[in-house]
C-alpha positions as CSV (number, residue, x, y, z in Angstrom):
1,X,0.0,0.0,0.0
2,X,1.2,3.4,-1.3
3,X,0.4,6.6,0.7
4,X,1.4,10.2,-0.4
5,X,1.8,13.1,2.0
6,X,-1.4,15.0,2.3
7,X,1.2,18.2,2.6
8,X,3.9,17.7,-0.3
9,X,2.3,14.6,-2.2
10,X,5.6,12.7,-1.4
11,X,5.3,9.2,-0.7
12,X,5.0,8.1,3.1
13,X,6.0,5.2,5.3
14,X,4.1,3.3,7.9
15,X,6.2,3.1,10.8
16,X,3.3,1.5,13.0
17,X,-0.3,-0.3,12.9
18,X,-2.4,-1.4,15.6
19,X,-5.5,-3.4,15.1
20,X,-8.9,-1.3,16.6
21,X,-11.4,-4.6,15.1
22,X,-10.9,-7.1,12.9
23,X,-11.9,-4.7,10.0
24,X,-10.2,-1.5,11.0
25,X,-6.4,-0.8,11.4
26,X,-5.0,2.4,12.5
27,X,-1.4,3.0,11.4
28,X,1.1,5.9,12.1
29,X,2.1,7.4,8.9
30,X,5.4,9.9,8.5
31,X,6.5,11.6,5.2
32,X,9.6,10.5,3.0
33,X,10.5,14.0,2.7
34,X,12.7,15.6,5.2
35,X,11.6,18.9,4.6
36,X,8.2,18.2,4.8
37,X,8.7,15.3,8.0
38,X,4.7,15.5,8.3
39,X,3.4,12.2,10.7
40,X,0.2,11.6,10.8
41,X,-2.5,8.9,11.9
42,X,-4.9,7.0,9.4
43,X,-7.0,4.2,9.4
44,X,-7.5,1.4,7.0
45,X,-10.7,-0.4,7.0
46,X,-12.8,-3.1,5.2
47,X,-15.3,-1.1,3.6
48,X,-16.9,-3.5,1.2
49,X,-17.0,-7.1,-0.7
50,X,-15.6,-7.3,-3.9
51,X,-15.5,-10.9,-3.7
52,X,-16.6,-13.2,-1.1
53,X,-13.8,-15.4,1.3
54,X,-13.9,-18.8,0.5
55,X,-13.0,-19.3,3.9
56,X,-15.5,-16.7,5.6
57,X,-15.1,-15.6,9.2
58,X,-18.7,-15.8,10.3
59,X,-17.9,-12.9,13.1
60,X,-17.4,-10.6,10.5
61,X,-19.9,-9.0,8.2
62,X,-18.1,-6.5,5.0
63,X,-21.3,-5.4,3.4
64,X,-21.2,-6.5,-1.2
65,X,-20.0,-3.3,-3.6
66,X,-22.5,-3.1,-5.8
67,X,-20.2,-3.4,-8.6
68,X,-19.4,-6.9,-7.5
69,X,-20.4,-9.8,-9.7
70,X,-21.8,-11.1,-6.4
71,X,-24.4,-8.4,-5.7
72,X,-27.3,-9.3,-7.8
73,X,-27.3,-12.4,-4.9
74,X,-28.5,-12.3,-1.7
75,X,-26.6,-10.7,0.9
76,X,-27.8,-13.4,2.9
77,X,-26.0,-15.6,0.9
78,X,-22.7,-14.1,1.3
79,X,-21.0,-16.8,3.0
80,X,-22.2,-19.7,0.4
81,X,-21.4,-17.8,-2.3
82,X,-17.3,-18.9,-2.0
83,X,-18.5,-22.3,-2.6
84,X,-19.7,-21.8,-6.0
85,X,-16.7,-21.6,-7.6
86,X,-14.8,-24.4,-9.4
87,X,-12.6,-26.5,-7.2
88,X,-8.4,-25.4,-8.0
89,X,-7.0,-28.1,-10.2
90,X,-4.5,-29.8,-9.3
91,X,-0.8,-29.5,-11.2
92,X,0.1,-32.5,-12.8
93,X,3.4,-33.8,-14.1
């Protein structure tokens, strides 16, 4: 994950994270630039579904982007829908 400064647009480093949930991170952030040296605090967090876990956590609930082939399905269905996918083949040699 790329960041840029909000300051100088340079790109930043994460120097620290901390989990708040299991869907939200907050993470110290601290400018490349040395003449700009801005740190600041962000958070990252599981906004939505593009597609479905195949192994879903049933604790956790990311609501389905509406752009995701999944969506025209039932939300309720969320969890089944990983299963509906082709088993991975197997190599062989």
């Amino acid at each position: 994950m790329r960041l840029a400064c909000p300051h100088c647009g340079t790109i930043a480093t994460i120097r620290s994270s901390k989990e708040l949930s299991t869907t939200v991170r907050e993470a110290s952030v601290q400018c490349n630039n040395v003449e700009c040296a801005h740190t600041w605090v962000t958070r990252i967090v599981a906004d939505r579904t593009i597609a479905p876990s195949m192994t879903p956590n049933p604790k956790v609930y990311i609501p389905l982007s509406p752009r995701s082939p999944a969506a025209g399905k039932s939300a309720a269905n969320q969890m089944e829908l990983g299963m509906e996918h082709p088993p991975p083949r197997m190599a062989t040699g």
